[in-house]
Structures are given as structure tokens and as C-alpha cells.
C-alpha positions as CSV (number, residue, x, y, z in Angstrom):
1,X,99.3,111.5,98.1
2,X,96.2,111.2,96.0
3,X,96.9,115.2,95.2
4,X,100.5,113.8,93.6
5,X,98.6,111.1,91.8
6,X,99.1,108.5,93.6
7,X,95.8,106.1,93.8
8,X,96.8,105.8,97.9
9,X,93.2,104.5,99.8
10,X,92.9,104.5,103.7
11,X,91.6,100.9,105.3
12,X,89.6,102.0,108.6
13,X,91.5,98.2,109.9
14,X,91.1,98.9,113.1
15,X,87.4,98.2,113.6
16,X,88.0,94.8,111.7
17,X,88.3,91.9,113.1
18,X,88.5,89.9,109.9
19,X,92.9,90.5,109.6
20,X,93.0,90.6,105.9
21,X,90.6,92.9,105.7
22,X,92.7,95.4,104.2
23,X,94.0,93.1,101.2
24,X,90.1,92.4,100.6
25,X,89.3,95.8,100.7
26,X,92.6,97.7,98.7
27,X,94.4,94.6,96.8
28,X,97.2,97.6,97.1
29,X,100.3,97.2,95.2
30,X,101.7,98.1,98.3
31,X,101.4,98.8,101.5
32,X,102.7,101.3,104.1
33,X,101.5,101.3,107.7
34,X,101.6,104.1,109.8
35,X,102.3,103.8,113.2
36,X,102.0,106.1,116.5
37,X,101.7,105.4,120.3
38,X,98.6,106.0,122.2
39,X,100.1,108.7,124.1
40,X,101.1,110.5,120.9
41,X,97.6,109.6,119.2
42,X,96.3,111.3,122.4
43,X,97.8,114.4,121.8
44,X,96.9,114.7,118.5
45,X,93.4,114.1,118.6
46,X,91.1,113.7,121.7
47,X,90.0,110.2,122.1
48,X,88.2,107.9,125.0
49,X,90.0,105.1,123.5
50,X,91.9,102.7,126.8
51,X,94.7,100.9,126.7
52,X,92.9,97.7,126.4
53,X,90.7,99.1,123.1
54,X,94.4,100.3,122.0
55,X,95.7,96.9,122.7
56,X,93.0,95.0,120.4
57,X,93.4,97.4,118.2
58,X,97.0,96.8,117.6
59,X,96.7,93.7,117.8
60,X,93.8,93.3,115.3
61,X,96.3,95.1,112.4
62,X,99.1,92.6,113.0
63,X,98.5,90.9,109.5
64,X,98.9,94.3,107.6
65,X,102.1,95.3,109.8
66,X,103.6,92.0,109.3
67,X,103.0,92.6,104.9
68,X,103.8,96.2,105.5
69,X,106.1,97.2,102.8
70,X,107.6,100.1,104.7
71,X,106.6,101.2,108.1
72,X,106.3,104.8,109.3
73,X,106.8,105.3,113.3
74,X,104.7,108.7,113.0
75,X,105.2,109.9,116.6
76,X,107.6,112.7,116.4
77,X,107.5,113.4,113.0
78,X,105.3,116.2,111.0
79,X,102.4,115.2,108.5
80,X,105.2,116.6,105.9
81,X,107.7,114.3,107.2
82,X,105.5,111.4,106.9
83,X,104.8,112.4,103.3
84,X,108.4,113.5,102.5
85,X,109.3,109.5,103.8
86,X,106.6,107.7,102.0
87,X,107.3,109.5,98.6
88,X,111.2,109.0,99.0
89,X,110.2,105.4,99.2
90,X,108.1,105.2,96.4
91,X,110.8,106.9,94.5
92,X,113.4,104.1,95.4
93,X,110.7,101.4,94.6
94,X,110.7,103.0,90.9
């Protein structure tokens, strides 16, 4: 997104357990959250996360998915089609 000009920022929330961490980090104008499963973060990348790590993880971001001003259920869909569905948002927003 940054390549289209967009001043988009990744918040690492996950390791935070402070739940507005990514407000005091970003302040973004807005925010989209990504979402995929474990079993489909699995596939996509090695990790020796376990459920119970995924489970705090999830619920440690909570804050941002609840302000989340779209949400993107990533499993299944391409890095394009993530892209193709943030930008067709942004383009509604104006």
C-alpha cells in the first residue's frame, strides 16, 4: 500500500499486552485488521506457535478488532485479493 502512497504502518499488536497499543503507536486515520486462522497462518508460514499462544494472541488484539474499520478474513484469499479489498474500501471511504 505504501508503493500506492498510502502512509499504511504495520502494529506488531500481538506481543502487546497494553490493548491500545496500536492507537498509541499509529493514531491511524483508520484501521483495517487482517484476520486468518491458525491452521491457515500455519500453512503459510512455519511457526511453533500453540493454540493457547494463538488464543492470547487473539485475544490480546480484541481492542483493535472491535475499532476495526473494515475487517479482512484473509484465509482463502491471495495477497492481491487482500490488497484489491482494502483499496476498494479506501475508494468508497473517498
Amino acid at each position: 500500500m505504501r508503493r500506492l502512497g498510502y502512509n499504511a504502518r504495520e502494529v506488531n499488536q500481538e506481543h502487546s499486552y497494553v490493548p491500545s497499543m496500536w492507537q498509541q503507536l499509529t493514531d491511524p486515520d483508520l484501521l483495517i485488521y487482517l484476520r486468518v486462522s491458525q491452521e491457515t497462518a500455519s500453512e503459510r508460514r512455519t511457526s511453533e506457535a500453540e493454540a493457547a499462544w494463538w488464543t492470547a494472541m487473539e485475544q490480546r488484539l480484541q481492542h483493535a478488532l472491535h475499532h476495526a474499520d473494515l475487517l479482512i478474513d484473509t484465509d482463502g484469499l491471495t495477497e492481491r485479493e487482500v490488497l484489491e479489498e482494502a483499496l476498494s474500501f479506501l475508494n468508497r471511504r473517498g
